[in-house]
C-alpha positions in Angstrom: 10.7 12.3 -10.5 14.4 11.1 -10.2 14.2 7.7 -9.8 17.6 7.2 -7.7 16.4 9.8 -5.0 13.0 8.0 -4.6 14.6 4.4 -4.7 17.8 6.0 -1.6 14.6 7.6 0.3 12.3 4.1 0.2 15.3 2.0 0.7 16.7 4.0 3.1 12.9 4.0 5.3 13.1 0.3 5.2 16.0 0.2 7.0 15.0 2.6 9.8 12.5 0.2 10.3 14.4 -2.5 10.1 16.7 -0.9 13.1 13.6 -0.2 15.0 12.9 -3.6 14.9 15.8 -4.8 16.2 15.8 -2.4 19.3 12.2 -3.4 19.9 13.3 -6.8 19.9 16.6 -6.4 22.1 14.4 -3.9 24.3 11.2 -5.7 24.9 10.4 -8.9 26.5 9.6 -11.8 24.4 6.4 -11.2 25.7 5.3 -8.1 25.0 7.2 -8.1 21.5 5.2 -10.6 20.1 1.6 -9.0 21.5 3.5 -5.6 19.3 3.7 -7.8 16.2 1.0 -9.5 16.3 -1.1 -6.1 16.5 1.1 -4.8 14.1 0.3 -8.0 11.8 -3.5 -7.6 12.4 -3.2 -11.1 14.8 -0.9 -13.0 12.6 0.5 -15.2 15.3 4.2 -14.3 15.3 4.9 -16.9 17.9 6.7 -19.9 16.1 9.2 -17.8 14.2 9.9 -15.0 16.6 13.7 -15.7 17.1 15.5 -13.8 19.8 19.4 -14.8 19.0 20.2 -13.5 15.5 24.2 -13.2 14.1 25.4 -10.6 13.3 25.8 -11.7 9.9 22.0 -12.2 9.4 21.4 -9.2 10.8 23.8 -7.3 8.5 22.5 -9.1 5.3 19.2 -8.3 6.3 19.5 -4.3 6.6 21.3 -4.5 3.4 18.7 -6.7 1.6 15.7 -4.0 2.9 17.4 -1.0 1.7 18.3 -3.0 -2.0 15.0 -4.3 -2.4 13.0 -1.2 -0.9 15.4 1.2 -3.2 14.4 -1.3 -6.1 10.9 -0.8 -5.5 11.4 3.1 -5.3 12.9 3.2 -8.6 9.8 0.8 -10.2 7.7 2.9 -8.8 9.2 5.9 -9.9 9.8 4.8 -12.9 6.3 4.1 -14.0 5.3 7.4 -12.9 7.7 8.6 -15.4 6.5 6.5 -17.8 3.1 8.0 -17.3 4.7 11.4 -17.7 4.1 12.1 -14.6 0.4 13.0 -15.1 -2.4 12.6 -12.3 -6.1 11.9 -12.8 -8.5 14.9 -12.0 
């Protein structure tokens, strides 16, 4: 398995996510969004750190930090399947 493509496809699914996030947020009322994340976090109460006003700057840092640290995990996780050889259990 090629560890760079696996580590660009994970990190690159994080931030897709990340985006949809951010047009749920700029979409939805405050409302609504949190009932979304709260579902979404099996009734974590989102509430107290829900922020609606985000710079740009944070929001740029954070896209980048999902794809590095989601393209990190792909290439761990790739990586140990390598190490493994790349064999399954039957």
């Amino acid at each position: 398995m090629d560890a760079r493509c696996l580590g660009i496809a994970v990190g690159s699914t994080g931030a897709v996510f990340y985006l949809a996030c951010i047009l749920t947020m700029s979409t939805a009322p405050r409302d609504k969004a949190i009932v979304f994340f709260n579902s979404l976090l099996h009734g974590i109460d989102v509430t107290p750190i829900l922020r609606e006003h985000v710079s740009f700057g944070e929001v740029l840092f954070g896209i980048v930090a999902t794809f590095v640290l989601g393209w990190f995990a792909g290439v761990l996780i790739a990586g140990f399947y390598n190490w493994n050889g790349g064999k399954t259990r039957t």
